[in-house]
Backbone as a chain_set.jsonl record, in Angstrom:
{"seq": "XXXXXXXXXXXXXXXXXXXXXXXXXXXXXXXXXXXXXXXXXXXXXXXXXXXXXXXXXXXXXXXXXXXXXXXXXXXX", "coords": {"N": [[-17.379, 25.525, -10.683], [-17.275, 23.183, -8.651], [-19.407, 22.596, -5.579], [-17.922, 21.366, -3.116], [-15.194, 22.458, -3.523], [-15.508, 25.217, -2.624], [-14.078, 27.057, -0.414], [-15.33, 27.664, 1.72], [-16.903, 25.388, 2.377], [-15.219, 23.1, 1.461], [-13.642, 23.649, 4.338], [-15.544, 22.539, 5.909], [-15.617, 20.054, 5.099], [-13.026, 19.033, 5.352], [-13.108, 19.545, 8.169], [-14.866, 17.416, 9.291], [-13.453, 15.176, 8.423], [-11.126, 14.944, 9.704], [-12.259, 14.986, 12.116], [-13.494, 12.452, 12.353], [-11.296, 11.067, 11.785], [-9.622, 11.482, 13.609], [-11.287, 10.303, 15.93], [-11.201, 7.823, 15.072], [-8.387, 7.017, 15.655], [-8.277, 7.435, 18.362], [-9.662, 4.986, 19.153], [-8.211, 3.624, 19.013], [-6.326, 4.265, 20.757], [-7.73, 4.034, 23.429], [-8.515, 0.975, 23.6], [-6.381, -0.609, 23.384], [-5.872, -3.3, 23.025], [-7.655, -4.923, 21.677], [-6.49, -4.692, 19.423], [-4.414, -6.367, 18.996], [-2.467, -8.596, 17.214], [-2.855, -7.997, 15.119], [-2.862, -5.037, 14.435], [-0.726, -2.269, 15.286], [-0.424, 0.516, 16.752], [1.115, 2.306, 14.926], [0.714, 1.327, 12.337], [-2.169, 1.353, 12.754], [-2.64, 3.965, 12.359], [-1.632, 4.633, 9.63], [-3.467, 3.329, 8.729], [-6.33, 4.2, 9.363], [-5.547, 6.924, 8.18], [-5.788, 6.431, 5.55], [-7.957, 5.474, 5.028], [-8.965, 7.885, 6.142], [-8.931, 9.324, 3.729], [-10.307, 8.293, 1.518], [-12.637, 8.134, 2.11], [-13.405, 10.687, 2.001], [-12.913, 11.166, -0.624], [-15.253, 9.625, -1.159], [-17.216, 11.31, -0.175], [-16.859, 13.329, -1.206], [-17.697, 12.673, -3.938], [-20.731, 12.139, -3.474], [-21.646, 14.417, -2.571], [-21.025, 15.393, -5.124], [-22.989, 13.948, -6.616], [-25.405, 14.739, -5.595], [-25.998, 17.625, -6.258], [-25.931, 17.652, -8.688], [-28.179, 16.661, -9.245], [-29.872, 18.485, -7.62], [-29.203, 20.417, -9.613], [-30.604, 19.16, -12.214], [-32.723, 19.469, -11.557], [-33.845, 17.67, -9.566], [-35.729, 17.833, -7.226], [-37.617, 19.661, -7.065]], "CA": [[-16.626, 24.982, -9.554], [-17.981, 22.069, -7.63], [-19.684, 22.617, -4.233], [-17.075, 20.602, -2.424], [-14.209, 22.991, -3.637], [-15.592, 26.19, -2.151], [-13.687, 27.065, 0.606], [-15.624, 27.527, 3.323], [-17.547, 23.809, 2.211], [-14.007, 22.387, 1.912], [-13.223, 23.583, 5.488], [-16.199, 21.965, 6.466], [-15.448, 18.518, 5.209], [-11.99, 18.959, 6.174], [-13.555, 19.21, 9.72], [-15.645, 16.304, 9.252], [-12.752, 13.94, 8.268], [-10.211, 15.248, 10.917], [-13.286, 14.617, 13.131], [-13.938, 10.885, 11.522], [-9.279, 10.275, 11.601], [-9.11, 11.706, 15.635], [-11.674, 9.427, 16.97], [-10.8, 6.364, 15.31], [-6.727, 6.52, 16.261], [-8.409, 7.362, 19.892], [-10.693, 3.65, 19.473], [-6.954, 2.739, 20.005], [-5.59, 4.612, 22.387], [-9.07, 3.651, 24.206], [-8.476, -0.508, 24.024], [-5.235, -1.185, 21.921], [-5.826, -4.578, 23.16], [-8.633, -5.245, 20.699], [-5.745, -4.855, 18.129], [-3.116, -7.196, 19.108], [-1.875, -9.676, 16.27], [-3.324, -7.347, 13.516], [-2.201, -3.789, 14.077], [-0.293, -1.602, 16.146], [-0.328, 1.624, 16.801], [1.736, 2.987, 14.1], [-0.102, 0.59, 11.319], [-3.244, 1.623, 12.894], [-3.047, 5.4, 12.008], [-1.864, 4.642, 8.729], [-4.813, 2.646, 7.785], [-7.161, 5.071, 9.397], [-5.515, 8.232, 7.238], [-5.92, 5.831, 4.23], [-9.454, 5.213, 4.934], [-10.418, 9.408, 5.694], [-8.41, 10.076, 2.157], [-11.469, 7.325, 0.767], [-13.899, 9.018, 3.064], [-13.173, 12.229, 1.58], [-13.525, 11.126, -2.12], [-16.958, 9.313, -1.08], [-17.977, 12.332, 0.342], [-17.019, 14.432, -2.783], [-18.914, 11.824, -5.17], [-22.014, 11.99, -3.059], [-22.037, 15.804, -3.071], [-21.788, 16.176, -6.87], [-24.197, 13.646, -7.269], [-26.765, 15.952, -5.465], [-25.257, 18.684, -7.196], [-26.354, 17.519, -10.068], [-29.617, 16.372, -9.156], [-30.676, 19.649, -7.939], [-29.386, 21.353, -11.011], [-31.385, 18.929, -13.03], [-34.346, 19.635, -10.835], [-35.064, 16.386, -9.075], [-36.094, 18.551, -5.9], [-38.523, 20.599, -7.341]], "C": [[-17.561, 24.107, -8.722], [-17.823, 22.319, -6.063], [-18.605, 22.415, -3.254], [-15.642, 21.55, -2.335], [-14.545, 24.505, -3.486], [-14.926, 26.314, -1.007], [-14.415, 27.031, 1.939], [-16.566, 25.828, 3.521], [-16.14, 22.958, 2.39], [-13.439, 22.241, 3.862], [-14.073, 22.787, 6.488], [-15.955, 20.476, 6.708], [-14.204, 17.857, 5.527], [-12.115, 18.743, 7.835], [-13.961, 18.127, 10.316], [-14.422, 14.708, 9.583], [-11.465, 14.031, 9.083], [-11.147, 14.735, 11.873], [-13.325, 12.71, 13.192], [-11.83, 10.625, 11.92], [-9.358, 10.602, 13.199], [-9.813, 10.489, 16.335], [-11.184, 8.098, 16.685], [-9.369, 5.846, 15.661], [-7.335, 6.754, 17.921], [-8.95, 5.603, 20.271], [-8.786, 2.723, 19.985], [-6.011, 2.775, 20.963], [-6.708, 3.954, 23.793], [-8.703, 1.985, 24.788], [-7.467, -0.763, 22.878], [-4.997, -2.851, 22.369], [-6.6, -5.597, 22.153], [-7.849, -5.294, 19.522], [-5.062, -5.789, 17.972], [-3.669, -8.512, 18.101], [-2.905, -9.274, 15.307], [-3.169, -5.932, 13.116], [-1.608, -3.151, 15.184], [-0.66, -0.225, 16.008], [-0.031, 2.468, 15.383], [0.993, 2.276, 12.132], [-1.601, 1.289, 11.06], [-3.453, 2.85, 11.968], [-2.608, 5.65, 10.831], [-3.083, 4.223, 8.025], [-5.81, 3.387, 8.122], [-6.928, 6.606, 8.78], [-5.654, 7.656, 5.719], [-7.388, 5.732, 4.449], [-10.214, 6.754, 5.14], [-9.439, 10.106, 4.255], [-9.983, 9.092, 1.259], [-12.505, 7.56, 1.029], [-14.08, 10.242, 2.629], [-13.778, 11.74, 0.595], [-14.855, 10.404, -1.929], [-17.535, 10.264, -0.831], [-18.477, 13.289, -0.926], [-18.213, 14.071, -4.135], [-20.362, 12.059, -4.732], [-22.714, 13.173, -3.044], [-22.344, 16.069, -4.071], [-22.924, 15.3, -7.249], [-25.704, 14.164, -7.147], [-26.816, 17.221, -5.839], [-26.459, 18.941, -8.367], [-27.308, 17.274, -10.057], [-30.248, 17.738, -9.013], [-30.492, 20.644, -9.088], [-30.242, 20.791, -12.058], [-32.758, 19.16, -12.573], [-35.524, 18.658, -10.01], [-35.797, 16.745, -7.779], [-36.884, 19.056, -6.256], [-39.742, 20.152, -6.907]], "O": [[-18.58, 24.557, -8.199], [-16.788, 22.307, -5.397], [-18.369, 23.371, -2.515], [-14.973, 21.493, -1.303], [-13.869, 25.213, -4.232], [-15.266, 25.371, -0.292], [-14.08, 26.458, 2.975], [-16.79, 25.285, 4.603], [-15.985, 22.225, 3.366], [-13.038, 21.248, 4.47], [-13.657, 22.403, 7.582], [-15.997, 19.815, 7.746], [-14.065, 16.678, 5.855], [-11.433, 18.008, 8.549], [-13.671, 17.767, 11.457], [-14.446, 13.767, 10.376], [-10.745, 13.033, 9.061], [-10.65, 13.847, 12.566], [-13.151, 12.007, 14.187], [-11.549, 9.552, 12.454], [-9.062, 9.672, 13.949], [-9.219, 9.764, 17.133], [-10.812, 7.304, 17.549], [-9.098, 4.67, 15.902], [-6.691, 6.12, 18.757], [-8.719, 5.053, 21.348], [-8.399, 1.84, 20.751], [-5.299, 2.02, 21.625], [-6.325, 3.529, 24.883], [-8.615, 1.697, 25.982], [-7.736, -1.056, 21.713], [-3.999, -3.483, 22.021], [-6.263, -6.753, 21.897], [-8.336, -5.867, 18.548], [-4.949, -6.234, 16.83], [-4.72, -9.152, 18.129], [-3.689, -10.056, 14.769], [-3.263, -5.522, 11.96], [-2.066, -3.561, 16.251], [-1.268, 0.1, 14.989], [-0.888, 3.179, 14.859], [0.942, 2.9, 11.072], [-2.133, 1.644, 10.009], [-4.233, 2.843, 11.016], [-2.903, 6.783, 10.452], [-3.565, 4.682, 6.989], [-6.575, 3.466, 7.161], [-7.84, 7.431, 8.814], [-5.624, 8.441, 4.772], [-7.94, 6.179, 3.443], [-11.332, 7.059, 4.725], [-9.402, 11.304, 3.972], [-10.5, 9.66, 0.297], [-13.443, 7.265, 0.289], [-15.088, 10.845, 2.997], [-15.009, 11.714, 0.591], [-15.669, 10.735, -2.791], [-18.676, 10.254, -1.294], [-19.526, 13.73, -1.396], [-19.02, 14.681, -4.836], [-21.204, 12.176, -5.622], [-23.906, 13.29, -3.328], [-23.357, 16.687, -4.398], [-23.767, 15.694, -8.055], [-26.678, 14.141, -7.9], [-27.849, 17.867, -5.665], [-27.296, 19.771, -8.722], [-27.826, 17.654, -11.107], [-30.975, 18.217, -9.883], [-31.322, 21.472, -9.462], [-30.716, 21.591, -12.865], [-33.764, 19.014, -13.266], [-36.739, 18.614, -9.815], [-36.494, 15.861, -7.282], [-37.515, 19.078, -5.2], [-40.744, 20.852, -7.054]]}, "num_chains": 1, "name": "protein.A"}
């Protein structure tokens, strides 16, 4: 089972990317003026739950790749 899919590691990076999706729909509650004539509100917080679903799987890739490094022993 891969690191990432342990539960209490999952809940972690679940935390992470709830953490990473809250602040950036706040960057527009903050100045939704900085958006006008390219997203709204409702655009916005789709494209920022599309970007921590891409944030997630980068995360996952970057884990097994150290995964795998320390099982091959590049830490030693």
């Amino acid at each position: 089972m891969p690191i990432q899919e342990i539960p209490a590691v999952e809940f972690q990076l679940d935390n992470v990317i709830d953490a990473f999706e809250d602040t950036m729909k706040q960057v527009f509650d903050e100045d939704p003026k900085i958006f006008e004539g390219h997203s709204d509100r409702m655009s916005w917080h789709g494209q920022v739950t599309s970007a921590g679903v891409e944030l997630r799987e980068e995360i996952n890739k970057l884990i097994e790749k150290y995964e795998v490094r320390l099982h091959q022993g590049e830490f030693a």
